[in-house]
C-alpha positions in Angstrom: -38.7 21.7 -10.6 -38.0 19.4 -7.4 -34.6 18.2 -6.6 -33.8 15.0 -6.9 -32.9 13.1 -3.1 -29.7 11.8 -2.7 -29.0 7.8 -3.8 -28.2 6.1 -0.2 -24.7 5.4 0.7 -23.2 2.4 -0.4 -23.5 -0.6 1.7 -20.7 -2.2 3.2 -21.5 -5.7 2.1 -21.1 -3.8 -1.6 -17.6 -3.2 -0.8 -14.7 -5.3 -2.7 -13.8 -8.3 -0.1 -10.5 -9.2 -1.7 -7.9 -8.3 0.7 -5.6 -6.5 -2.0 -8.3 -3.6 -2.6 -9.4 -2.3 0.6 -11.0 0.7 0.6 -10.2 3.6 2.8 -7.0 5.8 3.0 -4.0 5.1 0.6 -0.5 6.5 0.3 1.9 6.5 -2.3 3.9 8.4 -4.9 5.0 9.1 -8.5 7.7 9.7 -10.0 8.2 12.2 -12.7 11.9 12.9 -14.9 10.5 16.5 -15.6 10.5 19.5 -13.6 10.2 19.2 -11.0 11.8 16.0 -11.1 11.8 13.3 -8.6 9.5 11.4 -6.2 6.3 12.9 -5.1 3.8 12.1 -2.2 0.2 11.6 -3.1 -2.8 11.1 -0.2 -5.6 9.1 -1.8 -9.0 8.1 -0.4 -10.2 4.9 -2.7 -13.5 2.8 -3.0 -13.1 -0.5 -4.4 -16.6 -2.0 -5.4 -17.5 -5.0 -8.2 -14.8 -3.6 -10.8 -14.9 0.2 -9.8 -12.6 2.2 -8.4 -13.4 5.7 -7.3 -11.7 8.0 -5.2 -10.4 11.3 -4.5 -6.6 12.8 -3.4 -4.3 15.4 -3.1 -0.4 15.9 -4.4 1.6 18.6 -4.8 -0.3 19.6 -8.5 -3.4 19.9 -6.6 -6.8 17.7 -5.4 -7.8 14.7 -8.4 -10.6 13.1 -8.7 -10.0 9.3 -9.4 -12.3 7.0 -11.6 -11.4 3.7 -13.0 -11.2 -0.5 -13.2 -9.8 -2.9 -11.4 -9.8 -7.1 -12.1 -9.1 -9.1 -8.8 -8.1 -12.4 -11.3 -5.1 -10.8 -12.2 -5.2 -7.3 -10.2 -4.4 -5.3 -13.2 -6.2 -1.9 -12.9 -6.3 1.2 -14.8 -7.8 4.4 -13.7 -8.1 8.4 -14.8 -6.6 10.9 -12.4 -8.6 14.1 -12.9 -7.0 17.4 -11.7 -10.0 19.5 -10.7 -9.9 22.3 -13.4 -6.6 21.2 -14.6 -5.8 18.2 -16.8 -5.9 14.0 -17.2 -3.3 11.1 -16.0 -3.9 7.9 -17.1 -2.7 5.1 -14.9 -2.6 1.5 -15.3 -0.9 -0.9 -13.1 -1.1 -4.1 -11.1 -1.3 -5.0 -7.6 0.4 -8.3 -6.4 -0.6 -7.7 -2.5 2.1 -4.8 -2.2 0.2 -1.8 -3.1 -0.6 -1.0 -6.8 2.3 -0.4 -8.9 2.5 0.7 -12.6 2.7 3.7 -14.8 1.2 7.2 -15.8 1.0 8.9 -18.7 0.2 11.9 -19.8 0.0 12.2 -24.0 1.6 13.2 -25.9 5.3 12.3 -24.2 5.2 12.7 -20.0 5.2 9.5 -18.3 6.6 7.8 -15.3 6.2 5.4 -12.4 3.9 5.1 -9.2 3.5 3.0 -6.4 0.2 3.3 -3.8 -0.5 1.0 -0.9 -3.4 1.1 1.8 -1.8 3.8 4.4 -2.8 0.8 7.1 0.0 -1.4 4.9 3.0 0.9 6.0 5.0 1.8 3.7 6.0 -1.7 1.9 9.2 0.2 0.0 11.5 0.7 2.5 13.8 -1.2 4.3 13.5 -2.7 7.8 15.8 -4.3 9.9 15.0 -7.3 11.4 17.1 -8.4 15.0 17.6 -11.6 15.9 19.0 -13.4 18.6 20.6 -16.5 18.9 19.1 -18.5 22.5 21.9 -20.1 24.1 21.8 -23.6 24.5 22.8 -26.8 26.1 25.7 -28.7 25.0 25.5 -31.7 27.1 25.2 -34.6 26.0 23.2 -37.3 27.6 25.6 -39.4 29.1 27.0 -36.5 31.1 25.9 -35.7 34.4 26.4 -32.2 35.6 28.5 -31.7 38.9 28.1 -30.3 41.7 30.7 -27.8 43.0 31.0 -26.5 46.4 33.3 -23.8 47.8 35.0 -23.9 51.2 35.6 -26.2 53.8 33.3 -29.1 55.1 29.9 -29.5 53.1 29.7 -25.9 52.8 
């Protein structure tokens, strides 16, 4: 029995090209009503190629595997979030050039939220402030001519 040699590595040109589906490091969360409740982090490393998303990460249940479908003529996707040695998520969203956004579910009755975004993105859910100052200006108008003033005696 001989082993079989490794398929090459994917080719860059095979990569998707549509801006929303870089592939590479993501961030994100999900959020969950049951215990423990709340929002939780999840590190993703995705490949986006003609349809295909696959991918691996980490949360606080453990390391996933991720394998799914994404359209870029409407950005819908759906994908299976496999917990090595552990259970299924199902998740289906869309991605509007914010991240991908959607819902999880795990049958027969936990479900929730998530949102993930390329980790180059920044995080596109919080706030910033923006400043923003106003440049004085002139008020003359045209007609006016601006004088001179000089302080002291003679020409001085």
């Amino acid at each position: 029995m001989t082993a079989e040699p490794n398929p090459p590595p994917p080719s860059p040109l095979d990569l998707e090209t549509d801006s929303r589906f870089p592939s590479g490091p993501w961030v994100g969360y999900f959020l969950q009503a049951e215990i423990p409740p709340g929002r939780h982090a999840m590190e993703l490393r995705l490949t986006f190629r003609q349809g295909v998303v696959t991918g691996e990460g980490r949360d606080f249940v453990g390391e996933f595997l991720i394998r799914g479908r994404y359209q870029v003529e409407d950005g819908k996707c759906w994908w299976t979030k496999r917990f090595i040695g552990k259970h299924d998520v199902a998740y289906q969203g869309y991605n509007e050039g914010k991240g991908i956004w959607g819902t999880w579910d795990i049958p027969p009755s936990w479900k929730g939220g998530f949102h993930i975004w390329p980790e180059a993105m920044g995080d596109p859910t919080r706030k910033t402030l923006f400043e923003s100052l106003d440049e004085p200006f002139d008020d003359l108008d045209d007609a006016e001519t601006p004088v001179e003033l000089s302080v002291g005696g003679e020409g001085g």
